[in-house]
KEGUKOL-44369 format. One record per residue (C-alpha): x, y, z; residue in three letters; residue number from 1. Coordinates in steps of 0.001 Angstrom, whole numbers, plus 500000, padded with zeros to 6 digits. Each point is the difference from the previous one (the first is absolute). Example, Ala and Ser with C-alpha at 12.3 -4.5 7.8 and 13.67 -1.06 7.14 Angstrom:
BEGIN
u  v  w  code  pos
512300  495500  507800  ALA  1;
501370  503440  499340  SER  2;
# end
This chain:
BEGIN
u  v  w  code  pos
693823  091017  136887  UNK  1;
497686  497465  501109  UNK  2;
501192  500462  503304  UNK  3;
499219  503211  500548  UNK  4;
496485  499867  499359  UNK  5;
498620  501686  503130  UNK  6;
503527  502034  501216  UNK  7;
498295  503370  499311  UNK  8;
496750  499268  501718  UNK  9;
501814  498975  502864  UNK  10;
502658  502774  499915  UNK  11;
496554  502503  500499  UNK  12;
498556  498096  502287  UNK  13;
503002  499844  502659  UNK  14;
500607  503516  499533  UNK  15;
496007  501246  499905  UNK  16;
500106  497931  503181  UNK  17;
503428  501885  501462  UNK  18;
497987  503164  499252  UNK  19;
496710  498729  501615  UNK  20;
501847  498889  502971  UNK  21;
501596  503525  500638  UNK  22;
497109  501966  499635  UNK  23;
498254  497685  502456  UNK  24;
502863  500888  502211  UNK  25;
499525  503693  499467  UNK  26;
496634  500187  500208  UNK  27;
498903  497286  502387  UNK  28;
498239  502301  502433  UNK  29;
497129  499908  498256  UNK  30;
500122  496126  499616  UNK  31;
500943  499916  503919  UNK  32;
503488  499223  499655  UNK  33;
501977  502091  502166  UNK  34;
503516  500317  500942  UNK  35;
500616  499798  503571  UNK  36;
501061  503391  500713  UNK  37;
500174  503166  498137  UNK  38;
502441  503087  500082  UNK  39;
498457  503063  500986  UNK  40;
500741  504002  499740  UNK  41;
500197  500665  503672  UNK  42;
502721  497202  501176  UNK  43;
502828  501834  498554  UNK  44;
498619  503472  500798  UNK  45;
498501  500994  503580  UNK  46;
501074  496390  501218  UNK  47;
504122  500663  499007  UNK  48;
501560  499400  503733  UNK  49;
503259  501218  498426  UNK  50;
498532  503590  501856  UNK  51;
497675  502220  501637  UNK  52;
497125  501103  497891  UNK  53;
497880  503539  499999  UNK  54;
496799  500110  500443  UNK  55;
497860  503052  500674  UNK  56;
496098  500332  500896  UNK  57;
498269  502961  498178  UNK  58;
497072  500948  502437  UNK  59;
498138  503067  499836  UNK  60;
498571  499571  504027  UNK  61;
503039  497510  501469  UNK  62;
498702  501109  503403  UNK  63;
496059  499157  499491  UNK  64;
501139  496761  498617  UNK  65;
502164  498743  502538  UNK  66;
496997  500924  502499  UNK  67;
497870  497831  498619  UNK  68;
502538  497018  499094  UNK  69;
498665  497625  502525  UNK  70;
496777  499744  497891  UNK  71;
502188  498184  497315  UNK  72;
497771  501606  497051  UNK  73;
502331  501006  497183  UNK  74;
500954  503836  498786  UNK  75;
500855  500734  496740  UNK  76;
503578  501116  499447  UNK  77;
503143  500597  497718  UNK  78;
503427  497909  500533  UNK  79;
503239  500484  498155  UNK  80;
501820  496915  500589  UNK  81;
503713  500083  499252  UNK  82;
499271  503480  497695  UNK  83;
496210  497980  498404  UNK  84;
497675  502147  500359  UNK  85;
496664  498058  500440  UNK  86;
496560  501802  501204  UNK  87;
496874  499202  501324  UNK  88;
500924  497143  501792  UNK  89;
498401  498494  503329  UNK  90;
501766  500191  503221  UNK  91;
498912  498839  503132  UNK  92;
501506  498960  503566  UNK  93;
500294  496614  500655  UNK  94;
500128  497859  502507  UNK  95;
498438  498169  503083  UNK  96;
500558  500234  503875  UNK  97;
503584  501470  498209  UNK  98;
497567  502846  498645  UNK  99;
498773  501355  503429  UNK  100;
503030  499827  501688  UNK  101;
500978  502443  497929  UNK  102;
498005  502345  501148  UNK  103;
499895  499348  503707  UNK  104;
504023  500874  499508  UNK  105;
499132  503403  498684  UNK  106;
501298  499071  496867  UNK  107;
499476  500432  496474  UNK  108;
502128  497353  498656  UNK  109;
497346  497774  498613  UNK  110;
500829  497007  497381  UNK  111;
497708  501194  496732  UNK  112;
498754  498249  497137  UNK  113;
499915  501083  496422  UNK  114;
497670  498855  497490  UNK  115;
501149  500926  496304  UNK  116;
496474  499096  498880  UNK  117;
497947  501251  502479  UNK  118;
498475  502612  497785  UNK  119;
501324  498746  496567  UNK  120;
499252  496541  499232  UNK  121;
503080  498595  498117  UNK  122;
502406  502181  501498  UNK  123;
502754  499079  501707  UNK  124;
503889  500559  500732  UNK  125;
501659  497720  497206  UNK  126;
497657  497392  500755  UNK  127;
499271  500631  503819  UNK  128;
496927  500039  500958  UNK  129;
500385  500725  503858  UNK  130;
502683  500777  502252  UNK  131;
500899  499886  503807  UNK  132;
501869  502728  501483  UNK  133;
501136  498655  503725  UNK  134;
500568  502454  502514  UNK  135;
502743  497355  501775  UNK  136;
498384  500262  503516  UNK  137;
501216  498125  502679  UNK  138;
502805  499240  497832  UNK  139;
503086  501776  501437  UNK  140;
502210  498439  497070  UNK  141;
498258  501026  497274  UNK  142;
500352  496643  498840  UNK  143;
497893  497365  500837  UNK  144;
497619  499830  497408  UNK  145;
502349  500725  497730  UNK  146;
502529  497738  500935  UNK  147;
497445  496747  499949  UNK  148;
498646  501335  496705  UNK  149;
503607  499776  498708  UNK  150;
500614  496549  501522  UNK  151;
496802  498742  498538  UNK  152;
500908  501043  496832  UNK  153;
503984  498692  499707  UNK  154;
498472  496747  501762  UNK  155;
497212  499775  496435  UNK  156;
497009  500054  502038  UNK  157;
497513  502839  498851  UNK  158;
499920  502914  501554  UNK  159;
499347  504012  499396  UNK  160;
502347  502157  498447  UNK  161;
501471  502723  502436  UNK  162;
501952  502719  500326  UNK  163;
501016  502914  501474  UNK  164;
498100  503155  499474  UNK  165;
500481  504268  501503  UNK  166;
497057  501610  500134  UNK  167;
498939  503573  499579  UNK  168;
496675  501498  500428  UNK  169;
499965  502717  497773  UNK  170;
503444  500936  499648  UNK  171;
500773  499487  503932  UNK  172;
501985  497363  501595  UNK  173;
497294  497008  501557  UNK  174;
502359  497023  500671  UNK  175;
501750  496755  498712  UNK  176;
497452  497027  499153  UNK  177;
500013  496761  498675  UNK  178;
497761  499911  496728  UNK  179;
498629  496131  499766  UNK  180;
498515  498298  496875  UNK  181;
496339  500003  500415  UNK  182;
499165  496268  499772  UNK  183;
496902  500084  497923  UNK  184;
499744  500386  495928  UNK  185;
503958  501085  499154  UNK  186;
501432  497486  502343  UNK  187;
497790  497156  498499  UNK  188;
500842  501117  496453  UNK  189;
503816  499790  501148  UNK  190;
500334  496802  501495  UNK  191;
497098  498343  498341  UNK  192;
499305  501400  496620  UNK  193;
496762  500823  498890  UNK  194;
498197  496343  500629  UNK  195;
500608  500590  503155  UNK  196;
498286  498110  503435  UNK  197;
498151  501440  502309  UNK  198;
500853  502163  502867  UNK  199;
498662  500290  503574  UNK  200;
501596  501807  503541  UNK  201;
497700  497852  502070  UNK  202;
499971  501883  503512  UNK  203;
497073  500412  503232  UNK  204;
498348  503000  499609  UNK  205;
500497  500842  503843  UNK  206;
503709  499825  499318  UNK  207;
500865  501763  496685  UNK  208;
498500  498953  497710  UNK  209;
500420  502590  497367  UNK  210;
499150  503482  499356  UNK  211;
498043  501683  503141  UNK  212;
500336  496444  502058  UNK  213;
501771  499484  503091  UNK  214;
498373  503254  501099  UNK  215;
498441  497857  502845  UNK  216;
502943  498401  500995  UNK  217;
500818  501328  503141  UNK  218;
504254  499056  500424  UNK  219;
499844  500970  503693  UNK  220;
497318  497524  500610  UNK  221;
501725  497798  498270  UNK  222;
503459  500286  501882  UNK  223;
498071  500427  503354  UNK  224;
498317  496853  499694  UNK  225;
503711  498257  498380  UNK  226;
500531  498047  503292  UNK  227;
496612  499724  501959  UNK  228;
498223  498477  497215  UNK  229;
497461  502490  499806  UNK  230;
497192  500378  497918  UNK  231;
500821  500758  496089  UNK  232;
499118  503729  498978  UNK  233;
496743  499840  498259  UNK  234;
498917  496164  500326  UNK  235;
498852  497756  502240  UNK  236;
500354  501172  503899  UNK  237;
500914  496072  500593  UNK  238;
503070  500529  501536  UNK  239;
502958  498325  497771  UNK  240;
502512  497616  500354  UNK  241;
503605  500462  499464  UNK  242;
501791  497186  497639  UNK  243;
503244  500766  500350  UNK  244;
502995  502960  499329  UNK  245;
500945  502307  497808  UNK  246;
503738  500036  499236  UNK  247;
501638  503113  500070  UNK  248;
497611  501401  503072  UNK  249;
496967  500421  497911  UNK  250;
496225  498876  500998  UNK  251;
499267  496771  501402  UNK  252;
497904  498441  497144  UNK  253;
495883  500372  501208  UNK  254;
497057  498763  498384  UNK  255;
496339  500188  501649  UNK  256;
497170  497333  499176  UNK  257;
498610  501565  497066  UNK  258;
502720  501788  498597  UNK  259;
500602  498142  496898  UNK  260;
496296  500432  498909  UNK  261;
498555  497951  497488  UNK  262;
501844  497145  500490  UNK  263;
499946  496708  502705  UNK  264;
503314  501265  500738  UNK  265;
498734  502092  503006  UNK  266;
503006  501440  501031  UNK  267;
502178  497346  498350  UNK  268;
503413  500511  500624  UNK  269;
500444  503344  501278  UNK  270;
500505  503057  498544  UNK  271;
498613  503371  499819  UNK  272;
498239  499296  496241  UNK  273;
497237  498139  498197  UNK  274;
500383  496392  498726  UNK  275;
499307  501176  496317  UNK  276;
503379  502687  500635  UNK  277;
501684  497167  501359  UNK  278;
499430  497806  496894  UNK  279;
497754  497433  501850  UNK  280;
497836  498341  498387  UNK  281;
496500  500473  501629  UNK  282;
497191  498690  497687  UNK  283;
498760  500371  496174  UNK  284;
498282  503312  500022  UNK  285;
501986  502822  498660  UNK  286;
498533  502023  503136  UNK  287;
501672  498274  502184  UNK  288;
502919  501645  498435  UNK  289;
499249  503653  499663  UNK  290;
502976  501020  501428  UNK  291;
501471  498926  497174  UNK  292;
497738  500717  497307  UNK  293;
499234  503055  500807  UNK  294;
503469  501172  500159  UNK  295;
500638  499096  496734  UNK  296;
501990  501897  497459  UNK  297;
498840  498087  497172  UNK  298;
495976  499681  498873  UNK  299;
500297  496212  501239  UNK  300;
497071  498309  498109  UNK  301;
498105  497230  501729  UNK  302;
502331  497156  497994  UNK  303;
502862  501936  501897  UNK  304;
498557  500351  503231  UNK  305;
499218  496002  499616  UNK  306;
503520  498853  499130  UNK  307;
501813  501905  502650  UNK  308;
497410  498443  502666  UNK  309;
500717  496465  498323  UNK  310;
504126  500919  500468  UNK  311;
499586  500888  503240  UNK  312;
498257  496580  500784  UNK  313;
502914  498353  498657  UNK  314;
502635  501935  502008  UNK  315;
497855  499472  502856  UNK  316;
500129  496205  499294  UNK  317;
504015  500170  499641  UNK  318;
502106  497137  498781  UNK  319;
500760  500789  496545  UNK  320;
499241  504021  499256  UNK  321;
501712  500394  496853  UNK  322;
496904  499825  498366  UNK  323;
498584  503205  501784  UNK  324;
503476  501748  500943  UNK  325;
502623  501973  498184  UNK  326;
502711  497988  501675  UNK  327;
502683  501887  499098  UNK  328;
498608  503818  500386  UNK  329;
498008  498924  503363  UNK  330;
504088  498459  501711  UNK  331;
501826  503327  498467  UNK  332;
497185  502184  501835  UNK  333;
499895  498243  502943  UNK  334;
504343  499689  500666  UNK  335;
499839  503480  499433  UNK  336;
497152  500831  502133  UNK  337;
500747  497688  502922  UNK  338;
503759  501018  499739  UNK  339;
498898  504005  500465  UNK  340;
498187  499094  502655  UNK  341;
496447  501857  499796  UNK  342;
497445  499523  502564  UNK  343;
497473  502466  498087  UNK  344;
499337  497574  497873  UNK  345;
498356  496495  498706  UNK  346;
502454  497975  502403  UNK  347;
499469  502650  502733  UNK  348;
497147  500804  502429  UNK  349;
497903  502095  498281  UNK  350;
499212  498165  496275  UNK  351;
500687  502397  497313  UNK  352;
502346  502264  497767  UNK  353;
500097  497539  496949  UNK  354;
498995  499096  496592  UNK  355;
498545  497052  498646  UNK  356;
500665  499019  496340  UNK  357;
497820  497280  498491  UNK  358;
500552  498694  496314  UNK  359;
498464  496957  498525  UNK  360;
499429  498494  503898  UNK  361;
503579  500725  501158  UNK  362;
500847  502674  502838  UNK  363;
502307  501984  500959  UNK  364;
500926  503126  502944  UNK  365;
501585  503202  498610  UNK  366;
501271  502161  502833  UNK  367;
499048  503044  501859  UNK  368;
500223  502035  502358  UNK  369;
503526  499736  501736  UNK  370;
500343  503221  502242  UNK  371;
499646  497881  503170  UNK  372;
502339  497319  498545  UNK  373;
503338  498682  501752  UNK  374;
498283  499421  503454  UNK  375;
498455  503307  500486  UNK  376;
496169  499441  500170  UNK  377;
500141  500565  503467  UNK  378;
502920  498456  500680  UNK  379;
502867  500642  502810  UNK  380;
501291  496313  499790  UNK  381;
503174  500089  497914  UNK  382;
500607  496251  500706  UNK  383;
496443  498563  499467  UNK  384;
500169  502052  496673  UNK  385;
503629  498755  498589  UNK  386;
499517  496679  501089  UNK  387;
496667  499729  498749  UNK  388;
499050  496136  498175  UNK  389;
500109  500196  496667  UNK  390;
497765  496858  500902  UNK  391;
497088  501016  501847  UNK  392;
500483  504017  499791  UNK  393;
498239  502377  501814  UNK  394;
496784  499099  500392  UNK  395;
499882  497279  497063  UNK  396;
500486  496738  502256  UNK  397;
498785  497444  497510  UNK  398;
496881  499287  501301  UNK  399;
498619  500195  497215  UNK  400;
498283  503678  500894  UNK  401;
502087  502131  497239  UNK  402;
499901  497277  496881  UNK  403;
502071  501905  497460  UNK  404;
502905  499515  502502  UNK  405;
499202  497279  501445  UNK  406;
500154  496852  497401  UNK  407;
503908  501214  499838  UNK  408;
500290  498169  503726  UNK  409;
497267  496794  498570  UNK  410;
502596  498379  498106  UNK  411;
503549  498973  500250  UNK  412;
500434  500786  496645  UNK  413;
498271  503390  499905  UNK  414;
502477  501218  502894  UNK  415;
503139  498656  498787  UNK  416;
498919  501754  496664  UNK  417;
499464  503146  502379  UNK  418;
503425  499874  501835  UNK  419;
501499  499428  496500  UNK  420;
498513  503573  498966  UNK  421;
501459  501406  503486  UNK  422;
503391  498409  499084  UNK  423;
500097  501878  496797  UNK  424;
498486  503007  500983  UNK  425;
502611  500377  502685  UNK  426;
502645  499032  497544  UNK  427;
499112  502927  497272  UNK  428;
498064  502610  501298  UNK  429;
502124  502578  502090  UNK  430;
497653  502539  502104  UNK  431;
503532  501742  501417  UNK  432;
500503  501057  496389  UNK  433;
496678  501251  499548  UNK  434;
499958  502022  502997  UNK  435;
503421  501352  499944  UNK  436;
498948  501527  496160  UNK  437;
496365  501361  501236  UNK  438;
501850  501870  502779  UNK  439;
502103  501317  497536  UNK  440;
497274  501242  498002  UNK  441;
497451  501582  502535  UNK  442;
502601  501370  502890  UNK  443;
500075  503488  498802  UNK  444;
496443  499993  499344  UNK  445;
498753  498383  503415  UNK  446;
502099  502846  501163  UNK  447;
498506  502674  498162  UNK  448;
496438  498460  500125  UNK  449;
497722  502075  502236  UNK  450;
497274  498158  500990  UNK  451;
501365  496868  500982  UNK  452;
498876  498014  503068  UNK  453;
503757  499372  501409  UNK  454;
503019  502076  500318  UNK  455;
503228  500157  497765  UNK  456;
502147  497806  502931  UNK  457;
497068  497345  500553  UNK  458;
499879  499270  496406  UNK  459;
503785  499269  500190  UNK  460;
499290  497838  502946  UNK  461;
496985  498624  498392  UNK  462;
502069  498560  497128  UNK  463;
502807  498817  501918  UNK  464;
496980  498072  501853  UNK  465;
498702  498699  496500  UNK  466;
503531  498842  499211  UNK  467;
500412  498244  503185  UNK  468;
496810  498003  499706  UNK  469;
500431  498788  496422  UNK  470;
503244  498889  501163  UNK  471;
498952  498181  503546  UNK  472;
497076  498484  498195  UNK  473;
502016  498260  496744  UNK  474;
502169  498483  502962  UNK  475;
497049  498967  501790  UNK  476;
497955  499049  496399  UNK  477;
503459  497840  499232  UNK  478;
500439  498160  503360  UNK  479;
496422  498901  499923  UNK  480;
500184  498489  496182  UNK  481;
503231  497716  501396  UNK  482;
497794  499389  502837  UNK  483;
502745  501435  503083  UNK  484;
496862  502226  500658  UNK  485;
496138  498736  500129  UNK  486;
498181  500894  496946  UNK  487;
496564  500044  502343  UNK  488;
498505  501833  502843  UNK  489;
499931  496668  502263  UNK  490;
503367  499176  499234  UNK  491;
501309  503517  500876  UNK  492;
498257  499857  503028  UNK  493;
501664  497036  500977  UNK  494;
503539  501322  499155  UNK  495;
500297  503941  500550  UNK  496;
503846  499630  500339  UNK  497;
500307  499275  495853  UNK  498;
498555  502828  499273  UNK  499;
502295  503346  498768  UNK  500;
500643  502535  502198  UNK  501;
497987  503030  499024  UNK  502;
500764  502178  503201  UNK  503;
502181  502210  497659  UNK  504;
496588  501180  497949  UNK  505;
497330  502403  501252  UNK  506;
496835  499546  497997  UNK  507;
498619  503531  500930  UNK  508;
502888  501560  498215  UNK  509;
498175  498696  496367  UNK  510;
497042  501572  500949  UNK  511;
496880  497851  501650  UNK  512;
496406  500156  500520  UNK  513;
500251  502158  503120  UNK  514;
503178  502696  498826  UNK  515;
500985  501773  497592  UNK  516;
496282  501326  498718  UNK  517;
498039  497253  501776  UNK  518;
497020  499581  502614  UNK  519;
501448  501364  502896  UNK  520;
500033  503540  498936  UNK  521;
503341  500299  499495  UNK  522;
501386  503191  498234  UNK  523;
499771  499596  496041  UNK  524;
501046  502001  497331  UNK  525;
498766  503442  499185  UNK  526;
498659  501799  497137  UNK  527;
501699  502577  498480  UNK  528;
496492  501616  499119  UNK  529;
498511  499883  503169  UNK  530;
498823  502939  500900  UNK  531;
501101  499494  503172  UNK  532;
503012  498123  500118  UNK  533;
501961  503503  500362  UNK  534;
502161  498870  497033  UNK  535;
501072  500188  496337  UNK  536;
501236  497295  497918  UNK  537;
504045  499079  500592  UNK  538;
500738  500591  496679  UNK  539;
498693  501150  497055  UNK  540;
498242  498293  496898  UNK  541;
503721  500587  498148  UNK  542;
502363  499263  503090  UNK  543;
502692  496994  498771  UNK  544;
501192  497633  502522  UNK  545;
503525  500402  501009  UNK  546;
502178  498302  497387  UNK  547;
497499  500324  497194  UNK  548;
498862  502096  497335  UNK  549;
499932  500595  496292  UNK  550;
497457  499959  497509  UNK  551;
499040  496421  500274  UNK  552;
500418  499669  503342  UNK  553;
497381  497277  501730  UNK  554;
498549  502663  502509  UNK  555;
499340  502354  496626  UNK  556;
496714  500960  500511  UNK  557;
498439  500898  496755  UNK  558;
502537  500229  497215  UNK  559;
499050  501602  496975  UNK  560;
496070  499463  501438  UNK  561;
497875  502923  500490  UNK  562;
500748  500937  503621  UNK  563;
497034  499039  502650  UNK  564;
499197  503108  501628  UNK  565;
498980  501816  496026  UNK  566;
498137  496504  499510  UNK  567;
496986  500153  501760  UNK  568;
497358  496992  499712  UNK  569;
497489  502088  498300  UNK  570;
502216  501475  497516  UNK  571;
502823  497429  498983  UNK  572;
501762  499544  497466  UNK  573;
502848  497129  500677  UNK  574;
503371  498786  498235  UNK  575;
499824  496180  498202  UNK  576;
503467  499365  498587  UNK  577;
500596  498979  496955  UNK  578;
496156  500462  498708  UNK  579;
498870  496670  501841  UNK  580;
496768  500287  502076  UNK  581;
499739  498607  503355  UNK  582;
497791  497129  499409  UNK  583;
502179  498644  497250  UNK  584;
502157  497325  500880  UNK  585;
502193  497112  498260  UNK  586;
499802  496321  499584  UNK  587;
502795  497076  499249  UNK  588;
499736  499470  496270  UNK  589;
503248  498976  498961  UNK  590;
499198  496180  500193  UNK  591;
497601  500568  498367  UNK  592;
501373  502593  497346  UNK  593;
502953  496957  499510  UNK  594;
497566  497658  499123  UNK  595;
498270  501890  497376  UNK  596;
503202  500580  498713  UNK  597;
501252  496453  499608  UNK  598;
496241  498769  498918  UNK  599;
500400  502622  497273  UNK  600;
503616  499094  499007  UNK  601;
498485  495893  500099  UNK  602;
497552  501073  497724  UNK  603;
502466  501689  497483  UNK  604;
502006  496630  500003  UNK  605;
496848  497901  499654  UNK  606;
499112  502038  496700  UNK  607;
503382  499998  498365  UNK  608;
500361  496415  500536  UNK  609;
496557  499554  498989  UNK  610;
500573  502134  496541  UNK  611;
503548  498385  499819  UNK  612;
498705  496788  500145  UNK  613;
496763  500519  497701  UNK  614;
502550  501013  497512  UNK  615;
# end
C-alpha cells in the first residue's frame, strides 16, 4: 500500500487543475484571454445572402427629413427588419462628395446610416451597433461593393458583412440596397473578440474624412485640373506636379508642396492625401498624425497612439515587417483589392476609404468603400484597368510613398509570398459564381425598385460588363504571375502588345464617376415621394416579384410584425420573436461548455480512484 501513499492527493490535484484550466477558458475575458473571434446574433440573421431582406423606415415627417439629410444629424425612427420591430433608432444620410450628388440629380436615393444606440445606450440589432445602408450609386451592377466584400471574405481577409436589403418607407416601395456591416464595435467583437486592437479610418479632412467632411471637396475642380496640373482644391495655389497615370482613365496622381502637412515629406510621392493617411511616417508627435487619431473609432490612449507611431517607423524602415504587419491579413486584402481594381482608394489617387487595425504593434487594412471599384473611378480605359500590375498598381509605384503596399515590392521574398497569395486566390475563389447567384437574387427587385439610378436593361448590361472584367482581368492577373505579361508599369510600357485585349469591355456600362448618378448631371433615379416627380411607387408595399410568393417569401415585408403604416414612431409597439430583445445576442460556448464537462468527469475519476485507493 506503500505505494500509493500520495495517489489520492494527486488524483485531486490533476483534476482540481482540469477544472481550473476550463474555467480559465470560460471566463478568461476578465483575465484578458480572448478567443480570436466570436459568433454573433446578426451574422446569421440580416447578413443571410441566401435572400433579400425587408426592411421598413417608420417616420412620422419622411419628407422634412429627407430635406434636411445633407446636414447628416440623426432622426429618431422605428425599423422592422426582416418582421423585428425595433424603435427609436438613429438614421441619418451618409456619405461624402457621393452625398451631394445626390441631390444635384434630383434624387432622393441617399445611402443612410442607422445607429441602434443612438438614443439607447446598449441597444443594438443582435449585437450591431451601426449599420450602412448603400444607395449603390454609380454602380449600374448592383454589385460592386458587394461582390469585393464577398471576395474578401471567401479569400479570409476581414471584411464587413453584406447583404441585400428592399426598403420601404412607411409601407411604400423605396428601392433595393446593399446593407453593410458597420465596421466599428460589432465588427471588432466578431473578428476580434472582446480584447480587441484598436481601430482607426485614417483619411484628409478635405477629402472625406468622415461624417460632414469632403463637403469642401470640389470633384469638378478636381477633374478640371486632372491633366493641367492645376492647383489642388483648398491648398496651396503652388501649381502641382503630375507623377504619373491612373490605370483605368482615372486622375493623374497630383500632390502640391505642402500637401502632406506635418511631415518633411512635402508632397512626397504624389497623391491627393496627407502623409499620416498614407501611413508615412513623419515625426514623433501624435499631431503630426491627426488624421489618424482623430478619426479613430477606438478611445486610443497615449500608449496606443505611441506604438502605432513606433510601427509605422518600422514599416517605413522596411526589410523585415513582420514585427509591425499582419502578414497574412495585409497580402489577402491587398490580392483582393489590387485584383478589383479600385482607384478610390489607398493605392489610388485620392488616399482614403480604409481601415486601419492595430493590435499589440501589428497592422492591418480592412476594406471599404468599393462602389467605384473594377476601373470605374473615372475610368474609360478598359485596357489600362484589366491589365493593371498587380506590381506597382494604380498609383502605388513602390516608391516608397504608400508603405502598407509598398514593402510587398522591397523584398524578393515578400513578393514571391504575394504572387503565391494571387496564385491561390485565382485558383479558389470564383467571382463568375458569385455574380451569376446575386443576379439571381436581386433581378426582380432591381426591376421593381423605383428609385434606382439606372434602368432595368443597363443593369443587365452592367453585369454582363462586371462578368467580362473579372474574367479579362484573372487572364491578365495569371499571365503576369508566369511573367508572359509585365507585372509593373515600366515593363508594360515597354511591351503593350502582351497585354489582353480588353476592346470587348466598356467600363461606362458598370457605372463610373461621371454616369450613371455622377458629376456630370446625368439623370438619376427618382423618388417615389417627390412631390413632384408626377409619380407613384411601381408597386406596392405587398407586390411579389414574378415567380415568387408565399408566406416566407424573401421580399415578405413584415410577416406576422405589426404592419408600418399603424406603427407610428411615437406610438409603437413592435414584434420580437420568440421573447428575445434586440440587444441580446449569443456567444460560442461549446468549447468551453466541453471542457467543463470533461474537467468535471476528471474530477469524478480522480475521487473514486482516490477513495478506491485510500481503501
Amino acid at each position: 500500500m506503500a505505494a500509493h501513499k500520495y495517489i489520492d492527493r494527486i488524483c485531486l490535484l490533476g483534476a482540481l487543475f482540469s477544472l481550473l484550466l476550463s474555467l480559465l477558458f470560460m471566463n478568461g475575458q476578465a483575465l484578458g484571454l480572448q478567443s480570436a473571434s466570436r459568433t454573433m446574433g446578426y451574422e446569421s440573421r440580416l447578413f443571410d445572402i441566401s435572400r433579400v431582406h425587408t426592411l421598413d423606415i417608420v417616420m412620422d415627417d419622411w419628407d422634412a427629413f429627407i430635406d434636411t439629410c445633407e446636414n447628416e444629424e440623426y432622426s429618431s425612427c422605428a425599423v422592422v427588419i426582416d418582421g423585428e420591430a425595433y424603435k427609436n433608432v438613429g438614421l441619418r444620410a451618409k456619405g461624402n462628395t457621393s452625398l451631394s450628388s445626390v441631390s444635384q440629380l434630383g434624387s432622393s436615393r441617399y445611402s443612410f446610416k442607422i445607429e441602434f444606440d443612438c438614443y439607447d445606450t446598449g441597444k443594438s440589432y443582435y449585437g450591431l451597433d451601426k449599420l450602412s445602408l448603400n444607395n449603390v450609386i454609380q454602380d449600374n451592377t448592383f454589385m460592386k461593393d458587394y461582390l469585393t466584400y464577398q471576395l474578401m471574405a471567401e479569400f479570409g481577409a476581414n471584411a464587413p458583412l453584406c447583404s441585400y436589403v428592399y426598403i420601404t418607407v412607411n409601407g411604400e416601395d423605396w428601392g433595393l440596397y446593399l446593407a453593410v456591416e458597420g465596421i466599428e464595435d460589432g465588427f471588432l467583437q466578431r473578428n476580434y473578440g472582446s480584447n480587441h486592437g484598436q481601430l482607426y479610418k485614417p483619411d484628409s479632412t478635405g477629402f472625406g474624412g468622415g461624417r460632414g467632411n469632403g463637403r469642401e471637396f470640389d470633384i469638378g475642380n478636381f477633374m478640371d485640373n486632372q491633366d493641367t496640373g492645376g492647383t489642388l482644391p483648398d491648398r496651396s495655389p503652388t501649381p502641382a506636379q503630375p507623377s504619373g497615370g491612373q490605370a483605368g482613365g482615372a486622375p493623374a496622381d497630383f500632390s502640391a508642396p505642402g500637401q502632406d502637412g506635418g511631415g518633411p515629406s512635402g508632397g512626397f510621392g504624389g497623391g491627393m492625401g496627407s502623409s499620416d493617411v498614407k501611413l508615412q511616417y513623419i515625426d514623433d508627435d501624435p499631431d503630426s498624425y491627426a488624421n489618424i487619431f482623430d478619426n479613430a473609432k477606438t478611445d486610443a490612449t497615449e500608449a496606443d497612439q505611441a506604438r502605432l507611431i513606433r510601427s509605422l517607423k518600422a514599416l517605413g524602415e522596411g526589410g523585415d515587417v513582420s514585427g509591425v504587419v499582419d502578414i497574412d491579413q495585409v497580402l489577402r486584402y491587398f490580392v483582393v483589392h489590387n485584383f478589383v481594381v479600385n482607384g478610390d482608394s489607398y493605392t489610388g489617387s485620392i488616399v482614403h476609404n480604409y481601415y486601419l487595425y492595430e493590435k499589440d504593434g501589428q497592422l492591418s487594412m480592412l476594406p471599404w468603400d468599393y462602389n467605384l471599384a473594377f476601373g470605374t473611378f473615372q475610368g474609360n480605359n478598359a485596357s489600362s484597368a484589366v491589365n493593371d500590375p498587380i506590381d506597382s498598381p494604380l498609383s502605388a509605384t513602390g516608391d516608397g510613398a504608400r508603405p502598407m503596399a509598398d514593402w510587398i515590392s522591397s523584398s524578393e521574398e515578400y513578393t514571391q509570398l504575394y504572387h503565391q497569395y494571387f496564385e491561390e486566390f485565382l485558383r479558389t475563389v470564383d467571382p463568375s459564381v458569385i455574380i451569376g447567384e446575386a443576379y439571381a437574387l436581386i433581378d426582380p427587385y432591381v426591376e421593381r425598385d423605383p428609385t434606382k439610378f439606372c434602368t432595368s436593361e443597363e443593369f443587365e448590361a452592367g453585369v454582363d460588363a462586371l462578368k467580362t472584367f473579372c474574367a479579362l482581368r484573372a487572364e491578365s492577373v495569371s499571365g503576369q504571375l508566369t511573367g508572359a505579361i509585365p507585372s509593373t508599369s515600366e515593363g508594360q510600357s515597354a511591351d503593350q502588345d502582351a497585354l489582353v485585349d480588353a476592346s470587348s469591355l466598356t467600363l461606362s456600362d458598370m457605372g463610373t464617376m461621371n454616369q450613371g448618378g455622377g458629376f456630370d448631371g446625368s439623370p438619376g433615379g427618382r423618388s417615389p415621394f417627390d412631390a413632384d416627380s408626377g409619380s407613384q411607387p411601381a408597386f406596392s408595399p405587398d407586390a411579389q416579384p414574378a415567380g415568387e410568393g408565399g408566406e416566407n417569401s424573401a421580399h415578405q415585408p413584415f410577416g406576422d410584425a405589426q404592419r408600418p403604416q399603424e406603427a407610428q414612431a411615437g406610438n409603437f409597439s413592435g414584434s420580437f420573436p420568440g421573447g428575445q430583445t434586440p440587444g441580446e445576442h449569443t456567444a460560442q460556448t461549446g468549447t468551453s461548455l466541453i471542457l467543463l464537462g470533461v474537467s468535471t468527469l476528471v474530477l469524478l475519476i480522480g475521487l473514486a480512484a482516490a477513495f478506491k485507493f485510500r481503501r
